[in-house]
C-alpha atoms as a printed R data frame, in Angstrom:
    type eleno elety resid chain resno       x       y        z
1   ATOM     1    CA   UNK     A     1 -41.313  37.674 -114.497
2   ATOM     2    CA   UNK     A     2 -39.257  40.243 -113.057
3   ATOM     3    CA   UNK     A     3 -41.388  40.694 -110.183
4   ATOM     4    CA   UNK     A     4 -40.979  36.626 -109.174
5   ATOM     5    CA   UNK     A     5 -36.945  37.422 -109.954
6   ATOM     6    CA   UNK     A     6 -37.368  39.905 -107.231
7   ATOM     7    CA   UNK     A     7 -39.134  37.968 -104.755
8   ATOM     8    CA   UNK     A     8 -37.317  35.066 -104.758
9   ATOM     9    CA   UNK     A     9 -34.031  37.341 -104.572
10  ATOM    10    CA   UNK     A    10 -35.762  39.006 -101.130
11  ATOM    11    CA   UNK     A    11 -36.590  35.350  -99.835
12  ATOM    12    CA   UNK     A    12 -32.679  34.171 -100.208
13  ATOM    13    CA   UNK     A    13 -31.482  37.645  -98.320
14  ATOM    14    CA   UNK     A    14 -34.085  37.124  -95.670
15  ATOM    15    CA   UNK     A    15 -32.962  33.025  -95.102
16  ATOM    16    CA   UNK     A    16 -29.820  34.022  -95.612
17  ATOM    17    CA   UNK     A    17 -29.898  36.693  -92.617
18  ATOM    18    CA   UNK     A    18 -31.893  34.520  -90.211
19  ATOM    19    CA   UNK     A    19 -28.851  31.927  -90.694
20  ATOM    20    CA   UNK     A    20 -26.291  34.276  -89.923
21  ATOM    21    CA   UNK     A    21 -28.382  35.417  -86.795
22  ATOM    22    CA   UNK     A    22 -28.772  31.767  -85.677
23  ATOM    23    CA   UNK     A    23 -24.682  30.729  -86.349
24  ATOM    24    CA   UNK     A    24 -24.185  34.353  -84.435
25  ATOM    25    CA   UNK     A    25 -26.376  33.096  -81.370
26  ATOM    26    CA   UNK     A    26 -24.608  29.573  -81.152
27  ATOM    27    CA   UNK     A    27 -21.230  31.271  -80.717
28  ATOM    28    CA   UNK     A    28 -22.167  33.774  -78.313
29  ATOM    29    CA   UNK     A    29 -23.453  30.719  -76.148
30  ATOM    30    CA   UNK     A    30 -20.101  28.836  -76.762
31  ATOM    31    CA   UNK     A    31 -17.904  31.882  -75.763
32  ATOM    32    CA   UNK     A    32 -19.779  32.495  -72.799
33  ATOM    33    CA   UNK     A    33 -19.305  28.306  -71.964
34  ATOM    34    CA   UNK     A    34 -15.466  28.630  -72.038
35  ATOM    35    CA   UNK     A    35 -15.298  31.931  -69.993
36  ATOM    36    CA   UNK     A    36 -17.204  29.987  -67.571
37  ATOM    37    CA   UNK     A    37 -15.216  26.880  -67.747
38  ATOM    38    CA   UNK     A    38 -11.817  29.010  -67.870
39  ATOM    39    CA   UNK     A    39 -12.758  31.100  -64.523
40  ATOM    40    CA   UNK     A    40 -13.574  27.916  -62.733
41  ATOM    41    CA   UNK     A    41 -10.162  26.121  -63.677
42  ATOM    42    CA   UNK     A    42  -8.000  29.583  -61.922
43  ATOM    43    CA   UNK     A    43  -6.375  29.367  -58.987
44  ATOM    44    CA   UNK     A    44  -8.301  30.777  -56.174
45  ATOM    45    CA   UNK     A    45 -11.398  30.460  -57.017
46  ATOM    46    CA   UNK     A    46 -11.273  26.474  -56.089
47  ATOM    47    CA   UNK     A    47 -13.910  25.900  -52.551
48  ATOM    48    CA   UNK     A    48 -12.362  25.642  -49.059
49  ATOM    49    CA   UNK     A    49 -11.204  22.267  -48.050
50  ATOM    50    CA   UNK     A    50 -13.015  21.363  -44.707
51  ATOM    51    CA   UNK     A    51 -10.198  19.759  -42.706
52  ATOM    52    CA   UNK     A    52 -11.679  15.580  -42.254
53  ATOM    53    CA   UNK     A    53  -9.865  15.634  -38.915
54  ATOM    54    CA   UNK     A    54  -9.937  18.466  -36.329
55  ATOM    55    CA   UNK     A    55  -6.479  18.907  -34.856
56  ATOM    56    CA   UNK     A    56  -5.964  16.892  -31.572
57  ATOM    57    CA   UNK     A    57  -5.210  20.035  -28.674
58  ATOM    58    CA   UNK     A    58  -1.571  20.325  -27.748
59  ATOM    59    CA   UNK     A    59  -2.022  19.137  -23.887
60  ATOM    60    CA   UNK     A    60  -0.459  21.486  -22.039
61  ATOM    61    CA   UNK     A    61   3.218  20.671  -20.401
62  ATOM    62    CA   UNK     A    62   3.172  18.599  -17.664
63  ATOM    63    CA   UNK     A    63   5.238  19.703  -14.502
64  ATOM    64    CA   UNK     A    64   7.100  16.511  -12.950
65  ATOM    65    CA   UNK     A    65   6.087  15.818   -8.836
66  ATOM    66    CA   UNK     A    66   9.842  16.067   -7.399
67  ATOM    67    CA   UNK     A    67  10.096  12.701   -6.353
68  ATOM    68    CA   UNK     A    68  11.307  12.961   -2.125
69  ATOM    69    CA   UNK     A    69  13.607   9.775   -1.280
70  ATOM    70    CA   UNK     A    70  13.209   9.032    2.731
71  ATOM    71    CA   UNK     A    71  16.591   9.452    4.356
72  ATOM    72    CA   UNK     A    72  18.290   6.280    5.320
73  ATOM    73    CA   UNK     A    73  17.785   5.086    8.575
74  ATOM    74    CA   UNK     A    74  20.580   5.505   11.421
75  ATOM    75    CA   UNK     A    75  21.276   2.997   13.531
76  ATOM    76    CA   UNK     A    76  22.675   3.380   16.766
77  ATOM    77    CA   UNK     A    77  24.107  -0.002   18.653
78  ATOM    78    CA   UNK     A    78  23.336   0.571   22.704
79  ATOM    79    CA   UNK     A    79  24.694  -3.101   23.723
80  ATOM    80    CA   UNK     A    80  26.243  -5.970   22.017
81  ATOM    81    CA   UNK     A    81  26.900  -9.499   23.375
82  ATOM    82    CA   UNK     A    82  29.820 -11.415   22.512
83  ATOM    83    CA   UNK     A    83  30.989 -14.864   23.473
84  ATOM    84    CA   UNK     A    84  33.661 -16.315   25.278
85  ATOM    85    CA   UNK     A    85  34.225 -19.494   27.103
86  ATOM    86    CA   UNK     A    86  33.612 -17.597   30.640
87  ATOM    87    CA   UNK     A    87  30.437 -15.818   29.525
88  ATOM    88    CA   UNK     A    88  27.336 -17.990   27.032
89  ATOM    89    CA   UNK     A    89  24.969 -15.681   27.524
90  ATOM    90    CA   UNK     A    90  22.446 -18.466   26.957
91  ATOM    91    CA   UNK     A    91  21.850 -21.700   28.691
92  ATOM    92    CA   UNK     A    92  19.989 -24.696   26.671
93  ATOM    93    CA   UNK     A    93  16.732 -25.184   27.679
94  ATOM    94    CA   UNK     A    94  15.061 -27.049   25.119
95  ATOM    95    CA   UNK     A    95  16.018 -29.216   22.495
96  ATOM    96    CA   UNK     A    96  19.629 -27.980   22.446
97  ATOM    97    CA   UNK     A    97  22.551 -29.539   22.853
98  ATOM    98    CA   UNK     A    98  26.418 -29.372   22.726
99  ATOM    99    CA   UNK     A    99  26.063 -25.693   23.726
100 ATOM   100    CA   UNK     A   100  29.723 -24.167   23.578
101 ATOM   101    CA   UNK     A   101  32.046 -21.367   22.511
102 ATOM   102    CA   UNK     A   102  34.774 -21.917   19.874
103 ATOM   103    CA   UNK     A   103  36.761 -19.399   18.226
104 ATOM   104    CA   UNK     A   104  34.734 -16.546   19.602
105 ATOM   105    CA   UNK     A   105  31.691 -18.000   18.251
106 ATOM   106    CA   UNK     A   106  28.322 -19.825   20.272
107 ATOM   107    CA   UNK     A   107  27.788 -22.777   18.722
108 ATOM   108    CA   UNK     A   108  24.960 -25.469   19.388
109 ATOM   109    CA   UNK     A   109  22.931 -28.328   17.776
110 ATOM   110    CA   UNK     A   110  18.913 -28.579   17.647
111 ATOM   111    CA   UNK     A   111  18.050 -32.223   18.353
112 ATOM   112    CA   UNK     A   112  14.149 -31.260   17.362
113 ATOM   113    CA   UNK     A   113  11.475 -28.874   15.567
114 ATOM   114    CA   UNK     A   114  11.548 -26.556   18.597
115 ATOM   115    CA   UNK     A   115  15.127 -25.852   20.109
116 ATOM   116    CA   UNK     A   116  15.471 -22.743   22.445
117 ATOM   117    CA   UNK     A   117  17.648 -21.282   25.404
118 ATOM   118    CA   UNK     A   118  17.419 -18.701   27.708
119 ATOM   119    CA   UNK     A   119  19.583 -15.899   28.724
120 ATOM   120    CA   UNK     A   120  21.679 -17.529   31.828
121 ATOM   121    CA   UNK     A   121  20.899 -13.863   33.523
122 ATOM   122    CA   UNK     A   122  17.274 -12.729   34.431
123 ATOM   123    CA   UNK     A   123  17.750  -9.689   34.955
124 ATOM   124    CA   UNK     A   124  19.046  -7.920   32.168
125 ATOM   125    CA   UNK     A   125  17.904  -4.656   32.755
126 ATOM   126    CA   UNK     A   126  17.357  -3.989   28.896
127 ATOM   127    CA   UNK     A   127  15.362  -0.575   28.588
128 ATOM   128    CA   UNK     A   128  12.735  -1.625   25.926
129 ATOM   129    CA   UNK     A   129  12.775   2.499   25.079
130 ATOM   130    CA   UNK     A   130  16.387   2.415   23.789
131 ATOM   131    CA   UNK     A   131  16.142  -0.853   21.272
132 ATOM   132    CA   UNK     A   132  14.046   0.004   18.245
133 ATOM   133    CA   UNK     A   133  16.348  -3.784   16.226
134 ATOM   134    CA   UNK     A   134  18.263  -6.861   17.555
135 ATOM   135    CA   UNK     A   135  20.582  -8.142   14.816
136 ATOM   136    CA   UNK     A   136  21.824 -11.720   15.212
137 ATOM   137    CA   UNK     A   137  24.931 -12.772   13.018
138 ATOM   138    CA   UNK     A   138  24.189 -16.699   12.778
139 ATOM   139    CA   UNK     A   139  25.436 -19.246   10.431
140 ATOM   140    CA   UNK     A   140  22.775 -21.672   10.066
141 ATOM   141    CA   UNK     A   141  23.559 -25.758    8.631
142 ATOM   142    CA   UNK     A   142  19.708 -26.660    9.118
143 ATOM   143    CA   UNK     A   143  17.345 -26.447    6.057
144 ATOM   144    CA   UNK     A   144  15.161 -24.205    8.502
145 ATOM   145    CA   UNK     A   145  14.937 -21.022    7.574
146 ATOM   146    CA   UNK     A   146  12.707 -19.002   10.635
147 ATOM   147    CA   UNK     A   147  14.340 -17.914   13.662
148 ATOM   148    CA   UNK     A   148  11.751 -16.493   16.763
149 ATOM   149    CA   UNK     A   149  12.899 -14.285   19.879
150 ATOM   150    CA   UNK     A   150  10.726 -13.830   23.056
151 ATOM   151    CA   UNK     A   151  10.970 -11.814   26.000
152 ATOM   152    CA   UNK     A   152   9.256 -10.807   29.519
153 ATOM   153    CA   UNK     A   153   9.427  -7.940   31.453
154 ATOM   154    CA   UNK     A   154   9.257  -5.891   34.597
155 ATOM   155    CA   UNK     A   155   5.402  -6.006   33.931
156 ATOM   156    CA   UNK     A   156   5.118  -9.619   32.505
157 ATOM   157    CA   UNK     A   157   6.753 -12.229   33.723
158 ATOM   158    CA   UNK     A   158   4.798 -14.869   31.370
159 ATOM   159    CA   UNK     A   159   6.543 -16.064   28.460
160 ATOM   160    CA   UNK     A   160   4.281 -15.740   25.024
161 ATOM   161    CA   UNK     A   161   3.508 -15.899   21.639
162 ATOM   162    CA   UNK     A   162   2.118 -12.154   21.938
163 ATOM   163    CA   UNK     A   163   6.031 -11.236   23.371
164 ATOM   164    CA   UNK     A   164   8.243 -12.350   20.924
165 ATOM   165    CA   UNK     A   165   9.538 -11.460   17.163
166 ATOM   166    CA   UNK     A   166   9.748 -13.733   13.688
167 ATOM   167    CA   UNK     A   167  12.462 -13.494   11.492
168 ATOM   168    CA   UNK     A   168  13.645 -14.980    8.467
169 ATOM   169    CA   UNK     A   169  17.060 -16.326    7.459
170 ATOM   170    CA   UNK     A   170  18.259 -15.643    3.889
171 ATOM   171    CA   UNK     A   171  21.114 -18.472    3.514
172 ATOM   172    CA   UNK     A   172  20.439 -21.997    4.721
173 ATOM   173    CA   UNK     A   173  22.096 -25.224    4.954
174 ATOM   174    CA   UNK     A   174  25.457 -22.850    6.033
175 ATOM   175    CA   UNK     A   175  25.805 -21.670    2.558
176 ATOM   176    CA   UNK     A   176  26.616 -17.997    4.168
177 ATOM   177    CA   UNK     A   177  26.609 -16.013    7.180
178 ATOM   178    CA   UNK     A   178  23.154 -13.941    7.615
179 ATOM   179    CA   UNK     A   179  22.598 -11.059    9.800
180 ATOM   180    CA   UNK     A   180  18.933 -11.573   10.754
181 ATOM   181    CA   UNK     A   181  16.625  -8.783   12.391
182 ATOM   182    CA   UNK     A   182  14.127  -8.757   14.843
183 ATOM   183    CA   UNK     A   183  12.001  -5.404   14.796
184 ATOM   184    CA   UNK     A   184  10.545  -4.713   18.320
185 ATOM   185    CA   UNK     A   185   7.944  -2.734   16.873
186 ATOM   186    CA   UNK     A   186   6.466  -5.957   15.851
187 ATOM   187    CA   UNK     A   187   5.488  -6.557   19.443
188 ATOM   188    CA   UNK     A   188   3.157  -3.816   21.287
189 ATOM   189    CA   UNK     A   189   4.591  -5.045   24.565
190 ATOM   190    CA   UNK     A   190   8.283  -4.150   24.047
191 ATOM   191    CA   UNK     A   191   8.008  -2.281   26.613
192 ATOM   192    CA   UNK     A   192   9.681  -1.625   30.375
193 ATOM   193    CA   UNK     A   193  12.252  -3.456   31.158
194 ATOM   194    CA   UNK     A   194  13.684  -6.579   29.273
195 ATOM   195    CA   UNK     A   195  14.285  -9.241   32.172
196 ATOM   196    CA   UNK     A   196  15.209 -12.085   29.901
197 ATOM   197    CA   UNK     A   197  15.419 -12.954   26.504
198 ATOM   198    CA   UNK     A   198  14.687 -16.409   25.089
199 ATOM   199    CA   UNK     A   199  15.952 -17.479   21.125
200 ATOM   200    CA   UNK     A   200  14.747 -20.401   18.904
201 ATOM   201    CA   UNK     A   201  17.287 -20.118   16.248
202 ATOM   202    CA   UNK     A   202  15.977 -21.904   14.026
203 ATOM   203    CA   UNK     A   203  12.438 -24.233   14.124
204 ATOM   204    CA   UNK     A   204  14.160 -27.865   13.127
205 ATOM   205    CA   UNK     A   205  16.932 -29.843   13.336
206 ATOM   206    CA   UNK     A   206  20.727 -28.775   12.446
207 ATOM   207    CA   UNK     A   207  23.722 -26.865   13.734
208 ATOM   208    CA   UNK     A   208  24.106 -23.092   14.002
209 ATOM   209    CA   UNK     A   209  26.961 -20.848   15.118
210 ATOM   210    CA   UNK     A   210  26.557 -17.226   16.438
211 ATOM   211    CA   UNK     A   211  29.123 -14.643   15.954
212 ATOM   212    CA   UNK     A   212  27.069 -11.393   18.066
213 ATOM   213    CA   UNK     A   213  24.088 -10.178   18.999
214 ATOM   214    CA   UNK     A   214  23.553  -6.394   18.662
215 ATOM   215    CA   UNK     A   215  21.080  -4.150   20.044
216 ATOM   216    CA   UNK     A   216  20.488  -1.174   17.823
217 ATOM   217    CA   UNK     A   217  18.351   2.349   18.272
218 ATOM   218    CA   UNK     A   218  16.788   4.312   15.529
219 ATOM   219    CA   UNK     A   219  18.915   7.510   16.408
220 ATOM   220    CA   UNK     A   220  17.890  10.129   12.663
């Protein structure tokens, strides 16, 4: 009897002991669980962020081109006609009529789509060298608006297309004085010397007044 006393005593101690050994296991595990879980939640120890977007390269300063404005151009007036009773300068030739001076002004009236006069003198003696602009100072009534200037010289006698200059006219229908320009560059035959000069001052029918005529050279 004692003996089974005895035995089942040892079996109770030895259950009892593999227990304890198995609750001692479990919270070894556990401890070692939060340690883990505790180092991963400190600072520092979180993974590098890989940027999603690379920086865009600062572009490196840009140096401004100075910016070089052409000098004005200087004019330089060589002749200049004027009107008076005594001196037209121009006689009609086609298409013009009532040709006069009033007030210091040339005044005339185009009768058709092609009015034009001549220079009463042909032989001006214009060096083509020295004029680089005429400048007209005209008041034009008509509703044209394109004035055309030929010439012959020394060399060519012939008037034609190839020997003259076009302008436009601003104001029309004598709403205000214009100063229109003829470049002689536009004409590869400027050249010599300017016998006679012929002007259409307009391509229709209406009145028009001149104040001057200046002849300019490119001087700077």
């Amino acid at each position: 009897m004692k003996k089974s006393v005895l035995l089942f005593m040892f079996v109770m101690v030895l259950i009892t002991a593999c227990c304890f050994m198995v609750l001692q296991s479990c919270g070894d595990a556990d401890d070692k669980a939060d340690k883990k879980d505790d180092a991963a939640e400190e600072p520092g120890n979180d993974a590098e962020e890989t940027p999603s977007e690379t920086a865009a390269a600062t572009p490196p300063p840009t140096t401004a081109e100075p910016t070089t404005e052409k000098p004005p151009i200087v004019l330089e007036e060589v002749l200049r006609w004027t009107f008076s009773e005594e001196d037209l300068i121009f006689k009609p030739t086609n298409q013009v009529e009532n040709l006069r001076v009033e007030g210091g002004l040339l005044k005339l009236t185009s009768i058709g789509g092609d009015p034009f006069m001549q220079t009463i003198n042909t032989n001006l003696g214009i060096n083509a060298s020295e004029v680089n602009f005429i400048k007209v100072k005209v008041l034009n009534h008509s509703s044209s608006a394109r004035s055309q200037m030929f010439f012959i010289t020394d060399e060519d006698g012939a008037w034609s297309e190839s020997k003259s200059f076009k302008t436009d006219y601003w104001n029309t229908e004598g709403s205000d004085w214009d100063i229109i320009e003829f470049d002689t560059y536009d004409s590869e035959f400027w050249e010599g010397t300017i016998k006679q000069i012929r002007l259409d001052p307009i391509e229709g029918e209406g009145d028009v007044e001149i104040e001057y005529i200046s002849f300019e050279k490119i001087v700077k």
